[in-house]
Biopython code that builds the backbone (N, CA, C, O; Angstrom):
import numpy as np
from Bio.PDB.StructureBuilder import StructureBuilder

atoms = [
    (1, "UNK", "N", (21.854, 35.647, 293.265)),
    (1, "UNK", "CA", (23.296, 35.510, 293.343)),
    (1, "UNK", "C", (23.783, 34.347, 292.494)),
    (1, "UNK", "O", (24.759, 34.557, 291.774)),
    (2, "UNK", "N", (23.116, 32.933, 292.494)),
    (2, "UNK", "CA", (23.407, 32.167, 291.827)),
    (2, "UNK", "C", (23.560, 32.756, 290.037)),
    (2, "UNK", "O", (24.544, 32.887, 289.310)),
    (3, "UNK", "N", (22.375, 32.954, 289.863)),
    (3, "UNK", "CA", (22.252, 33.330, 288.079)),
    (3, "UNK", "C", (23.746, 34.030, 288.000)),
    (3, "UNK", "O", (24.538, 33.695, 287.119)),
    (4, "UNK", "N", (24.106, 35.150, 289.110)),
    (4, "UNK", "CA", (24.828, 35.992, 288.593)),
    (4, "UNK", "C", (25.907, 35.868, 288.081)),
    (4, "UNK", "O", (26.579, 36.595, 287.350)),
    (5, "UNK", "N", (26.171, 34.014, 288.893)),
    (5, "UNK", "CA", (27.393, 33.567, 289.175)),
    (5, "UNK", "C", (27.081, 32.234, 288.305)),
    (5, "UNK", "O", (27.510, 31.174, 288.760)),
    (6, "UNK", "N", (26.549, 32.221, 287.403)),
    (6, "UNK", "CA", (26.077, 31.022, 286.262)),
    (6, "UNK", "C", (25.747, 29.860, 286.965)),
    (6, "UNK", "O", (25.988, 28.757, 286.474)),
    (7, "UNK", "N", (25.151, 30.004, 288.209)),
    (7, "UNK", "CA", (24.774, 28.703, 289.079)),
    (7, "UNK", "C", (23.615, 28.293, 288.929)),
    (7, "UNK", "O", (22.854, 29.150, 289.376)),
    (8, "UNK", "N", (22.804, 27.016, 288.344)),
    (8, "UNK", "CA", (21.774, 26.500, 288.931)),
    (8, "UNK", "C", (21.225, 27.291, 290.385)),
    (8, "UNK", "O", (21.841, 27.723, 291.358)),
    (9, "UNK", "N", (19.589, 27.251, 289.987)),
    (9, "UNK", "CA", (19.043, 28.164, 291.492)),
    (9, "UNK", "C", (18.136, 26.785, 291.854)),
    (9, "UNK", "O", (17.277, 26.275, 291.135)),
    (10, "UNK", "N", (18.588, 26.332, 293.195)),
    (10, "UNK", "CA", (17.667, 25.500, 293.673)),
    (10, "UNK", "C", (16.890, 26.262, 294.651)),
    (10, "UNK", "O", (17.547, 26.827, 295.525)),
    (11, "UNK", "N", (15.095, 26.439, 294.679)),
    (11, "UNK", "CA", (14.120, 26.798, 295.620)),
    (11, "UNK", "C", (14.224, 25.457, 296.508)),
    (11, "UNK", "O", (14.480, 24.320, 296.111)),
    (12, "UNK", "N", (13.953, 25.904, 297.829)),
    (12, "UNK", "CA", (13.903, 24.880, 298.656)),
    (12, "UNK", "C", (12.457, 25.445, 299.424)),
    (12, "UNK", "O", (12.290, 26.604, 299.806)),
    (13, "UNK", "N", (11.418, 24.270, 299.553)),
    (13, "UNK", "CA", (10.450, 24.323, 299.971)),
    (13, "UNK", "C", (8.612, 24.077, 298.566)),
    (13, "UNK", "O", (8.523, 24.362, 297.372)),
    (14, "UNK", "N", (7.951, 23.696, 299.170)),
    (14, "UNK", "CA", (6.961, 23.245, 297.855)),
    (14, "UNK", "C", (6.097, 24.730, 297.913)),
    (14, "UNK", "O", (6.293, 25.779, 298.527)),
    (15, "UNK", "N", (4.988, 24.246, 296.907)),
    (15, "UNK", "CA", (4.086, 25.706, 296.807)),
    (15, "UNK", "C", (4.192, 25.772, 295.718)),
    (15, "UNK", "O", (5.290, 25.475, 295.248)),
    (16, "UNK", "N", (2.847, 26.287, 294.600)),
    (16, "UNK", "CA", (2.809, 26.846, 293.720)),
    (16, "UNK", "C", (3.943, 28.107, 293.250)),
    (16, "UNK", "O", (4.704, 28.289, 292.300)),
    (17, "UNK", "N", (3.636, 28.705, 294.274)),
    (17, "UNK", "CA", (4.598, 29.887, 294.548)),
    (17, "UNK", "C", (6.314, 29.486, 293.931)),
    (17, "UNK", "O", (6.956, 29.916, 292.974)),
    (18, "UNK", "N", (6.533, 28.760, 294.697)),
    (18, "UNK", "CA", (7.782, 28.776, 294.015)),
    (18, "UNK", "C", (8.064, 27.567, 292.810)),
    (18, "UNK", "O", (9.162, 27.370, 292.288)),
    (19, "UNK", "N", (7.158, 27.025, 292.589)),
    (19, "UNK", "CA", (7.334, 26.220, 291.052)),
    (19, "UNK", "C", (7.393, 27.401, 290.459)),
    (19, "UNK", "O", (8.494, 27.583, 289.939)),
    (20, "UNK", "N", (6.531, 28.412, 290.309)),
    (20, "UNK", "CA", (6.813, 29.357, 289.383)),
    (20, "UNK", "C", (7.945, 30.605, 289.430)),
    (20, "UNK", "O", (8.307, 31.221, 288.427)),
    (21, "UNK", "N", (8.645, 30.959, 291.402)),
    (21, "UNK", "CA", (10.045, 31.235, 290.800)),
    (21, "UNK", "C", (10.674, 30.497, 289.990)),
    (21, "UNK", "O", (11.210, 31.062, 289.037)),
    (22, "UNK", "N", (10.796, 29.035, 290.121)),
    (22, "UNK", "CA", (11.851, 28.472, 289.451)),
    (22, "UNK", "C", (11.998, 28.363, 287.629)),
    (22, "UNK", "O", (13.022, 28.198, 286.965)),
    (23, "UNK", "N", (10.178, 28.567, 287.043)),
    (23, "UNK", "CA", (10.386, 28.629, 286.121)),
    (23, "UNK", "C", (10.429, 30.214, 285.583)),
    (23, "UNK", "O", (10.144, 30.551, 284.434)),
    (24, "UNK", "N", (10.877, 31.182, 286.740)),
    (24, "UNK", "CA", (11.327, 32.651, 285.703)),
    (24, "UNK", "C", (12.479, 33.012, 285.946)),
    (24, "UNK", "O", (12.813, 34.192, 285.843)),
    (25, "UNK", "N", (13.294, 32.063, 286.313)),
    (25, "UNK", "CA", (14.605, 32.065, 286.894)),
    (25, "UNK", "C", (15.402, 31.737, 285.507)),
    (25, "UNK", "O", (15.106, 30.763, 284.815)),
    (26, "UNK", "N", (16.555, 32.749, 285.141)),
    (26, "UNK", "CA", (17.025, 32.233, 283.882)),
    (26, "UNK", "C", (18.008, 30.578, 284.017)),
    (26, "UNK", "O", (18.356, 29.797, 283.131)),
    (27, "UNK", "N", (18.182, 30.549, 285.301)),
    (27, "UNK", "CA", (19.147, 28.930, 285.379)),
    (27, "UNK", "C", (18.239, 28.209, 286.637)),
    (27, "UNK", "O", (18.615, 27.974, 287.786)),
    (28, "UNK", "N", (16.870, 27.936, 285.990)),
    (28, "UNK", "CA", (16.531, 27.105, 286.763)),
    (28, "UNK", "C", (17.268, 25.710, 287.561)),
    (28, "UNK", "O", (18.353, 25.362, 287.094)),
    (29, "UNK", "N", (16.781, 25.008, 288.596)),
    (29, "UNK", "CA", (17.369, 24.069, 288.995)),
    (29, "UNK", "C", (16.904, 23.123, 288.764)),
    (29, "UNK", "O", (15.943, 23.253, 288.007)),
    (30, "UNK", "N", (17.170, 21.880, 289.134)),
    (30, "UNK", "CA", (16.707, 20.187, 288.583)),
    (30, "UNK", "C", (15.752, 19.988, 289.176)),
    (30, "UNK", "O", (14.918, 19.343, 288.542)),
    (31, "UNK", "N", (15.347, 20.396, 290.634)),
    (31, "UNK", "CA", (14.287, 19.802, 291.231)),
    (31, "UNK", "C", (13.428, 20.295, 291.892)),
    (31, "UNK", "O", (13.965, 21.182, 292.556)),
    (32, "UNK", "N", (12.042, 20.225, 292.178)),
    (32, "UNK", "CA", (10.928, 21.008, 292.639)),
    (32, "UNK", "C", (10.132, 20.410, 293.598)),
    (32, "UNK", "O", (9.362, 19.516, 293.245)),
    (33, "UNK", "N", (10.216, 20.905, 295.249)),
    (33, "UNK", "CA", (9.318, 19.876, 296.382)),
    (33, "UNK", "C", (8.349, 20.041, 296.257)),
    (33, "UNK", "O", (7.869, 21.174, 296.279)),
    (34, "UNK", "N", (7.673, 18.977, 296.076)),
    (34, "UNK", "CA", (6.440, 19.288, 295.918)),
    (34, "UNK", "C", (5.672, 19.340, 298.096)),
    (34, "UNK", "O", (4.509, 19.462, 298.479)),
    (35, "UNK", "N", (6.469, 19.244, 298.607)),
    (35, "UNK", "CA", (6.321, 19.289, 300.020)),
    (35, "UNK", "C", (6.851, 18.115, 300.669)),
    (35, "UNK", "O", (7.149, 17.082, 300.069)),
    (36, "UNK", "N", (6.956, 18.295, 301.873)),
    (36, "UNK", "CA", (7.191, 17.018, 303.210)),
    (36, "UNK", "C", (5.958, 16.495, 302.771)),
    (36, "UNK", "O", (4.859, 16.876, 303.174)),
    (37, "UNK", "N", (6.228, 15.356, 301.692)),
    (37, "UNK", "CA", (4.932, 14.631, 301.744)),
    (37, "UNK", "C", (4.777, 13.680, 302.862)),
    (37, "UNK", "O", (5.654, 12.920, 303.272)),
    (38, "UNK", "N", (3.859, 13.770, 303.207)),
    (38, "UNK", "CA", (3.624, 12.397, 304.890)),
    (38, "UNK", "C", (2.388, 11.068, 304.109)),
    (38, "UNK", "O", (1.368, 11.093, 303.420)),
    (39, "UNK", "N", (3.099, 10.243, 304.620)),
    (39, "UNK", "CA", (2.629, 9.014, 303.605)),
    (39, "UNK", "C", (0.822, 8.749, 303.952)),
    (39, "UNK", "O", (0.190, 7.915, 303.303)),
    (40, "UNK", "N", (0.254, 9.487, 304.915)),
    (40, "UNK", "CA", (-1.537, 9.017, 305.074)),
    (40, "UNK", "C", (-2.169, 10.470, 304.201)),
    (40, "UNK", "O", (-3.297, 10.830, 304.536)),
    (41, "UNK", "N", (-1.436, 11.288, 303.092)),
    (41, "UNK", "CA", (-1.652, 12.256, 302.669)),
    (41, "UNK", "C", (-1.455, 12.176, 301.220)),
    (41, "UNK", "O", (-0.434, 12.334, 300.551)),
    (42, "UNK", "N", (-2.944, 11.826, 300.804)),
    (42, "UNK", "CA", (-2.856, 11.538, 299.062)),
    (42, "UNK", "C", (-2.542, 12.782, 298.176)),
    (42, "UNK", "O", (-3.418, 13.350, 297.523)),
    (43, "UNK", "N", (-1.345, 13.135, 298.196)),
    (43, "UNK", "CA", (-0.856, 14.222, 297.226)),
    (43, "UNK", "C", (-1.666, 14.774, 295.843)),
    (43, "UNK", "O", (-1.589, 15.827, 295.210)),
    (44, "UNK", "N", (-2.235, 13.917, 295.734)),
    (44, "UNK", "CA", (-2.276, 13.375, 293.855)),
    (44, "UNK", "C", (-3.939, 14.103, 293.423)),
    (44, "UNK", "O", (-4.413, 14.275, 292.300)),
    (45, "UNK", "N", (-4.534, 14.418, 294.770)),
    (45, "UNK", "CA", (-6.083, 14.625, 294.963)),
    (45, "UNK", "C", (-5.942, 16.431, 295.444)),
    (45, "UNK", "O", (-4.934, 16.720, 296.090)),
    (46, "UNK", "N", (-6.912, 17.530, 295.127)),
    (46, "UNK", "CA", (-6.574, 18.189, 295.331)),
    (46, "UNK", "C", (-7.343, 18.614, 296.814)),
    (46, "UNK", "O", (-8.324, 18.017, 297.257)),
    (47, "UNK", "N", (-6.681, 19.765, 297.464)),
    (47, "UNK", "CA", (-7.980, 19.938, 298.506)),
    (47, "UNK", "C", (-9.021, 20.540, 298.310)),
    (47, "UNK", "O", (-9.088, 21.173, 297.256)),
    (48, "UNK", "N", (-9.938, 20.556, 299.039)),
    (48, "UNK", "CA", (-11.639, 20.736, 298.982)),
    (48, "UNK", "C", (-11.327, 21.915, 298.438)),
    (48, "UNK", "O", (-11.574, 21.943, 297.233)),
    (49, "UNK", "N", (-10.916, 22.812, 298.837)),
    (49, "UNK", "CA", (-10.984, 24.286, 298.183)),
    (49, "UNK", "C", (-10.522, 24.582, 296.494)),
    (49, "UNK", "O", (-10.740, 25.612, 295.855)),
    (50, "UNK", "N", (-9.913, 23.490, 296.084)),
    (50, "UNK", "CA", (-9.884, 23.568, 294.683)),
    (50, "UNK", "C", (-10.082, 22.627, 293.885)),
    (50, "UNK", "O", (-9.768, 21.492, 294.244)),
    (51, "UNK", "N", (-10.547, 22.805, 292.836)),
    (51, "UNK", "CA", (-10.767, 22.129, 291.797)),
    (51, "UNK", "C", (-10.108, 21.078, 291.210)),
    (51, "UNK", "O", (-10.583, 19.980, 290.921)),
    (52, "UNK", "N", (-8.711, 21.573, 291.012)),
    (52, "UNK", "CA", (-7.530, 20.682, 289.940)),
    (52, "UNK", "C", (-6.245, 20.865, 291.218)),
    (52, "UNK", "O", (-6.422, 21.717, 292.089)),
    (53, "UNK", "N", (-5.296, 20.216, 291.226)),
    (53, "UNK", "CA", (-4.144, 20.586, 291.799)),
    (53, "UNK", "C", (-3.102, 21.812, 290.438)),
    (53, "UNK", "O", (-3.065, 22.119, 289.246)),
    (54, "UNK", "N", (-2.605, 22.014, 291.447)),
    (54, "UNK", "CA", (-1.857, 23.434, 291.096)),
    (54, "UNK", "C", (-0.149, 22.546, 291.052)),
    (54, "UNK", "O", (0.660, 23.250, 290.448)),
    (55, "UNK", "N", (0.321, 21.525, 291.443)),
    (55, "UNK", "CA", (1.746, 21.107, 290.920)),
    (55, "UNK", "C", (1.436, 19.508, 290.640)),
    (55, "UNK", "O", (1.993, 18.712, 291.395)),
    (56, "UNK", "N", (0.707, 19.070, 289.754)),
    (56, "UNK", "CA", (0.510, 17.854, 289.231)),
    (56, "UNK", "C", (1.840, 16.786, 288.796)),
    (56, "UNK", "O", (2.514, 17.402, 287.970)),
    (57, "UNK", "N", (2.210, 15.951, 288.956)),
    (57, "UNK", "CA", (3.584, 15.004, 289.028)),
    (57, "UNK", "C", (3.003, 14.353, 287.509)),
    (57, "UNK", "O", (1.941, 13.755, 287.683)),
    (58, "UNK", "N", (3.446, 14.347, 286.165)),
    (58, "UNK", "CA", (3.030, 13.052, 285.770)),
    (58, "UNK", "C", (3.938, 11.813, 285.508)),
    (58, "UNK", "O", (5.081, 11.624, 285.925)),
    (59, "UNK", "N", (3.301, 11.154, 284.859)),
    (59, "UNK", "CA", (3.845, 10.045, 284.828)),
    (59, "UNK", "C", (5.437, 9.857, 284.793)),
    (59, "UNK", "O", (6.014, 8.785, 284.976)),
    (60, "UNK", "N", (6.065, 11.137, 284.514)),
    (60, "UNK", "CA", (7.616, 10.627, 284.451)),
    (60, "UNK", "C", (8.292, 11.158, 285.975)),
    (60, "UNK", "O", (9.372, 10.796, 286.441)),
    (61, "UNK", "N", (7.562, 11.876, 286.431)),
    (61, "UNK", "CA", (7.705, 12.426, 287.911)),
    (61, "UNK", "C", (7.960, 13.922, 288.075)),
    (61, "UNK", "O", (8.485, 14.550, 288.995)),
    (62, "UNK", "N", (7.404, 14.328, 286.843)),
    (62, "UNK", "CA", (8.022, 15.653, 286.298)),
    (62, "UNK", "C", (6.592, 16.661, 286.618)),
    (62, "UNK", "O", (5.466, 16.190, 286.453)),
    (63, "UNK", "N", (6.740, 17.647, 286.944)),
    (63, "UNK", "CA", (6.135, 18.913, 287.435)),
    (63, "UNK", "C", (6.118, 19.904, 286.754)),
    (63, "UNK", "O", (7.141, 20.573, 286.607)),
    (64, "UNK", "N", (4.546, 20.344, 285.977)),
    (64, "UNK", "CA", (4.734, 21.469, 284.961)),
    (64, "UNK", "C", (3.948, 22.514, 285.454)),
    (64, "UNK", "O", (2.831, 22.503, 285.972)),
    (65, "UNK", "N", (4.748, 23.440, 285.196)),
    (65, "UNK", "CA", (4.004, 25.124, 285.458)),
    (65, "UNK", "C", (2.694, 24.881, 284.854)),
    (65, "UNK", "O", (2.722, 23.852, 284.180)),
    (66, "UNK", "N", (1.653, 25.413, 284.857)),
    (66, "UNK", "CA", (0.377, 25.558, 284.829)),
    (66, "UNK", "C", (0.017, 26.931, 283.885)),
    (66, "UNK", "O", (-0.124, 28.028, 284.424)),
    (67, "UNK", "N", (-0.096, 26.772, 282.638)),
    (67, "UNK", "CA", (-0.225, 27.970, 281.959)),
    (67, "UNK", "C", (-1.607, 28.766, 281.696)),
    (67, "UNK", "O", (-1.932, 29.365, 280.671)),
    (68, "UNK", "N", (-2.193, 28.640, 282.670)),
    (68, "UNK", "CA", (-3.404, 28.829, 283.430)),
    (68, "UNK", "C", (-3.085, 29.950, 283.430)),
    (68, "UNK", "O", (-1.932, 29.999, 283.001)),
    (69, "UNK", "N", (-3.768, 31.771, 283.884)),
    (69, "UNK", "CA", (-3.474, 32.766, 284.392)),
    (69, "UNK", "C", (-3.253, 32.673, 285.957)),
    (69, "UNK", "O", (-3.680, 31.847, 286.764)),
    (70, "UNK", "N", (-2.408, 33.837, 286.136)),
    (70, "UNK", "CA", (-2.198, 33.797, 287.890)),
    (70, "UNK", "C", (-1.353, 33.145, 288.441)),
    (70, "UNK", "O", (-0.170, 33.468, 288.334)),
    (71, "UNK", "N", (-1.719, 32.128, 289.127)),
    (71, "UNK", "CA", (-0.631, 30.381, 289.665)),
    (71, "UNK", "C", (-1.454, 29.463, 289.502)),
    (71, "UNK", "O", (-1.154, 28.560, 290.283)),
    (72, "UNK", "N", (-2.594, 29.123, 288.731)),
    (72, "UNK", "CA", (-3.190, 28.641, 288.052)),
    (72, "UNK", "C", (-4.480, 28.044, 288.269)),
    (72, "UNK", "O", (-5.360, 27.486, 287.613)),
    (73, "UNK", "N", (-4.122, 28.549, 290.020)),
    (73, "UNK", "CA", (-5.961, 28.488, 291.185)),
    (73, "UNK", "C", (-6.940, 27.862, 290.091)),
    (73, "UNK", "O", (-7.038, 28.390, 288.983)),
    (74, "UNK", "N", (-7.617, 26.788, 290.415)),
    (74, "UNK", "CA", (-8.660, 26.008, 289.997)),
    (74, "UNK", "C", (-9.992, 26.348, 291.313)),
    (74, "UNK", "O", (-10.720, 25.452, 291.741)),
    (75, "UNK", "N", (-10.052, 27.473, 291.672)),
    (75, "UNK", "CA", (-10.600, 27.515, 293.221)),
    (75, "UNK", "C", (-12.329, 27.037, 293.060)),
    (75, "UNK", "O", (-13.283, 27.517, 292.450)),
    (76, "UNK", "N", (-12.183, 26.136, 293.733)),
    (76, "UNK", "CA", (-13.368, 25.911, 294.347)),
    (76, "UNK", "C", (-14.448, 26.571, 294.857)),
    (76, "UNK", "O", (-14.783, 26.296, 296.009)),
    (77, "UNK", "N", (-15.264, 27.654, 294.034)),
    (77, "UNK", "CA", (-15.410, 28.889, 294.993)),
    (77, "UNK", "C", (-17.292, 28.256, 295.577)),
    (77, "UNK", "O", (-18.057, 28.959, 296.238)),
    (78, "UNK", "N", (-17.549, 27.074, 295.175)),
    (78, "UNK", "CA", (-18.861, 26.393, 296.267)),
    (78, "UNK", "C", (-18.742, 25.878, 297.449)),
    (78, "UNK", "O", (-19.582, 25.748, 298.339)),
    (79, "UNK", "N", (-17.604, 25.582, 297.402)),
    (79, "UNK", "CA", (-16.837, 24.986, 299.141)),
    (79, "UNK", "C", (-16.622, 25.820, 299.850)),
    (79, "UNK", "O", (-16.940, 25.867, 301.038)),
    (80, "UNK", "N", (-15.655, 27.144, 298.813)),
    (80, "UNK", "CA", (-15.525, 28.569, 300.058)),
    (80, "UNK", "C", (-16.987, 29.033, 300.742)),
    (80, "UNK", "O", (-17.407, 28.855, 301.885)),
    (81, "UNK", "N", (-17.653, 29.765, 299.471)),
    (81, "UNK", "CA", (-18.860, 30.150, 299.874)),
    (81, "UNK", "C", (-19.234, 28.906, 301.297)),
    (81, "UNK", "O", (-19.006, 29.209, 302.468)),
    (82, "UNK", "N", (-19.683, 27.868, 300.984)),
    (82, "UNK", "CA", (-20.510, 27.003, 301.659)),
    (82, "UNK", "C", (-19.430, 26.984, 303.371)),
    (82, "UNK", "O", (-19.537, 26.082, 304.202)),
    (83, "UNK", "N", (-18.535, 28.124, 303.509)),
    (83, "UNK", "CA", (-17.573, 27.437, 304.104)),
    (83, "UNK", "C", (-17.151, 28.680, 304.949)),
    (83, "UNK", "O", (-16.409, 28.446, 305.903)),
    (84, "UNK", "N", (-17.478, 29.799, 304.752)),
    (84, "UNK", "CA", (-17.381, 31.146, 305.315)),
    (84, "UNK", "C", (-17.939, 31.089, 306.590)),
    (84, "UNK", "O", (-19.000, 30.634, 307.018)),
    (85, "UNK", "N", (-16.631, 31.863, 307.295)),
    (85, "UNK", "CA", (-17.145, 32.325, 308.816)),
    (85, "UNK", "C", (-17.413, 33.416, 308.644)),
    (85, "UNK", "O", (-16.797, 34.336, 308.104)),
    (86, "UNK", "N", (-18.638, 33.333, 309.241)),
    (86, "UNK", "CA", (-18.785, 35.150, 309.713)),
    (86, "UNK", "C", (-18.651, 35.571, 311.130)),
    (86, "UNK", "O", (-18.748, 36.760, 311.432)),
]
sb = StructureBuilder()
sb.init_structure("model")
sb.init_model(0)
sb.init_chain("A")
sb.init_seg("    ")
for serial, (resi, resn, name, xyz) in enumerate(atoms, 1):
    if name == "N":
        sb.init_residue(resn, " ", resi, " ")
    sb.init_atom(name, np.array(xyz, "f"), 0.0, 1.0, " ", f" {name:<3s}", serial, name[0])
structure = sb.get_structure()
């Protein structure tokens, strides 16, 4: 509705997932959560299950799509394996 109406589209909420609505959105918006960060929770590190983080901040505070295939999963697949319930 926004685009339709020449509005900036703000996504509200973090996730790979929607960094990448926002970048196929023809009027993207200014800003991207990277989540309710909670301050004993090192953002910056990825979790065990992957490799690289999937919405990296750099130095200017800026957040780039990942031109990786897919959403740009770095998956960890020795942790899964090592990590399966049966």
């Amino acid at each position: 509705m926004g685009e339709a109406n020449g509005l900036n589209v703000e996504v509200h909420g973090g996730g790979v997932g929607n960094l990448h609505v926002l970048g196929a959105v023809y009027l993207p918006g200014l800003y991207f959560e990277r989540g309710l960060l909670h301050p004993l929770i090192d953002y910056d590190v990825p979790p065990s299950w992957l490799n690289t983080l999937v919405d990296p901040m750099d130095d200017e505070g800026f957040v780039h799509i990942s031109l990786d295939p897919g959403l740009g999963y770095d998956i960890n697949w020795d942790y899964i394996h090592a990590n399966l319930v049966a």
